[in-house]
C-alpha positions as CSV (number, residue, x, y, z in Angstrom):
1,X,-88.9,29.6,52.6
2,X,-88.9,29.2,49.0
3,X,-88.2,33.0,48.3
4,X,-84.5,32.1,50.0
5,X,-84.0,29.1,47.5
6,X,-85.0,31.5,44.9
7,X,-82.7,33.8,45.9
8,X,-79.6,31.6,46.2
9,X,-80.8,30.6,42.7
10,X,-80.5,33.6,41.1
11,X,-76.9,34.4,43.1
12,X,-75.2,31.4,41.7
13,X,-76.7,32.3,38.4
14,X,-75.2,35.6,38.2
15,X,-71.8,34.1,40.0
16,X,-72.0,31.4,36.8
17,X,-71.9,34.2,34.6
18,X,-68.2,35.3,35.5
19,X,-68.7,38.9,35.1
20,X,-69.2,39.7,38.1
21,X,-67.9,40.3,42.1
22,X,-71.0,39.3,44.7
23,X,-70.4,40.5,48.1
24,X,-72.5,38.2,50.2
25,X,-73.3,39.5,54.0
26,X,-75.2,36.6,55.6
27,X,-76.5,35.7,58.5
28,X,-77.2,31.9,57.6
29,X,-74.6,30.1,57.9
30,X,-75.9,26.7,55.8
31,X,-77.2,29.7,52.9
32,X,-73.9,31.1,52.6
33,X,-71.8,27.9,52.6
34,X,-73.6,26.5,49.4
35,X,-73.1,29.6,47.8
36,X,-69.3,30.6,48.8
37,X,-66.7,30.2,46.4
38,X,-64.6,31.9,49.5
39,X,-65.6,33.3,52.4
40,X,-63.9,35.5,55.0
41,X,-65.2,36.0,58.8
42,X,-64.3,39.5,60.7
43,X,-64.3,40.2,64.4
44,X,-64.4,43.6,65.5
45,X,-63.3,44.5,62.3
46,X,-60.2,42.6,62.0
47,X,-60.0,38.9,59.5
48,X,-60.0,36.1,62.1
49,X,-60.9,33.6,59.2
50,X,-60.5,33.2,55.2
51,X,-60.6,30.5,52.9
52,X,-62.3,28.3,49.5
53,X,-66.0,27.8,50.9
54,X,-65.7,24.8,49.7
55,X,-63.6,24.6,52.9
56,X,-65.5,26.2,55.2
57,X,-67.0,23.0,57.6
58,X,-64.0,21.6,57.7
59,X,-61.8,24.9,58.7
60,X,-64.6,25.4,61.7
61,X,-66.3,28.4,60.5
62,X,-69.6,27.5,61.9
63,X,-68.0,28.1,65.2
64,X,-66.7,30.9,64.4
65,X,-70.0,32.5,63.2
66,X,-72.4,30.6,66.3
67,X,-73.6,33.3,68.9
């Protein structure tokens, strides 16, 4: 929908600005891959996964993440 493009839009804006931390908790795996400057996945609360999102696809995180 174009209500998530606007959203991502506005989150890279404000991640642009440099002034900020965003904490992104997503369930869409494509949405949060653009967006990632670094991502970390959890698993019963313990890090199983942490890189540059610009890494993710290659690092298998989409498996990771898949139900």
């Amino acid at each position: 929908p174009s209500i998530i493009k606007d959203i991502g839009r506005v989150i890279r804006m404000l991640a642009d600005r440099g002034d900020m931390a965003i904490v992104l908790c997503e369930q869409y795996y494509d949405f949060a891959q653009e967006l990632a400057d670094d991502y970390l996945v959890m698993e019963r609360g313990e890090v199983i996964a942490r890189g540059l999102g610009k890494n993710m696809e290659a690092n298998g995180v989409r498996q990771l993440v898949a139900i």
